[in-house]
N, C-alpha and C positions, 0 to 999 in steps of 0.2 A: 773531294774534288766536286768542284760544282759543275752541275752538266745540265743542258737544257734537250728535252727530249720533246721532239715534235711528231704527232702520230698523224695517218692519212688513215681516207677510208673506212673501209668497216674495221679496222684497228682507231682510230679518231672514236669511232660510237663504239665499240666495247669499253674502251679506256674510260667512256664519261668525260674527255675533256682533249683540247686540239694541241695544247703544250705544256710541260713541267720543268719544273726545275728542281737538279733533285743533287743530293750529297750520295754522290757511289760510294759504296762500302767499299775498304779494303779487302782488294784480294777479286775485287770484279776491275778486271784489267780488260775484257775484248768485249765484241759486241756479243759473243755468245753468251758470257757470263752475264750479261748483264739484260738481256732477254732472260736469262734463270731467272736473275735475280725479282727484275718484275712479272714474272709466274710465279714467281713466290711470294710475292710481297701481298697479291688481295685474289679477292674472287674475280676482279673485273683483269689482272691482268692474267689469270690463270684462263680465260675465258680469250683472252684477246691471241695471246701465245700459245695457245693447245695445241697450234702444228707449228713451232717454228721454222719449220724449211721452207714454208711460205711465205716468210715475212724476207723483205728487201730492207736495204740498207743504206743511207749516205750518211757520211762522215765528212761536216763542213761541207757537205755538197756533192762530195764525190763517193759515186755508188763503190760498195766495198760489201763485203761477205760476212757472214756473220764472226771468223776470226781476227778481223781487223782489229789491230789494237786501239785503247780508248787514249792511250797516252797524248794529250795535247788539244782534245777534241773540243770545241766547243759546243757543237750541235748534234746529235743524231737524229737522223727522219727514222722514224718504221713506218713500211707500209705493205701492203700485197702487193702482189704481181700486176705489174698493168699492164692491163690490153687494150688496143685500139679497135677499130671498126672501120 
């Protein structure tokens, strides 16, 4: 499945780069799986994802948790927590 994965923030500068396009493996179905899967894939996402319970989510634009399923998605954002001032 081809998926386009847009990263923010200090997730943007670990990753090295502001969007991918990437073929999910079988068997990475949710967004958790699929933060595994990019900690496991290099040192840059192992480095971006070392806390994932910090990392936010939308799905097509709409914020969702890291079990949201991927089926159908065209876009994931990850990003941190935002805070205002």
């Amino acid at each position: 499945m081809g998926l386009t994965i847009t990263y923010f923030a200090w997730v943007r500068e670990r990753m090295g780069t502001a969007e991918e396009k990437v073929d999910v493996p079988v068997g990475v179905t949710d967004v958790g799986a699929l933060v595994a899967w990019l900690t496991a894939r290099d040192a840059r996402g192992a480095l971006a994802f070392a806390e994932p319970q910090r990392i936010r989510v939308a799905i097509d634009g709409v914020m969702l948790g890291l079990g949201a399923p991927l089926a159908g998605a065209r876009e994931v954002a990850l990003f941190p927590p935002v805070t205002g001032g």
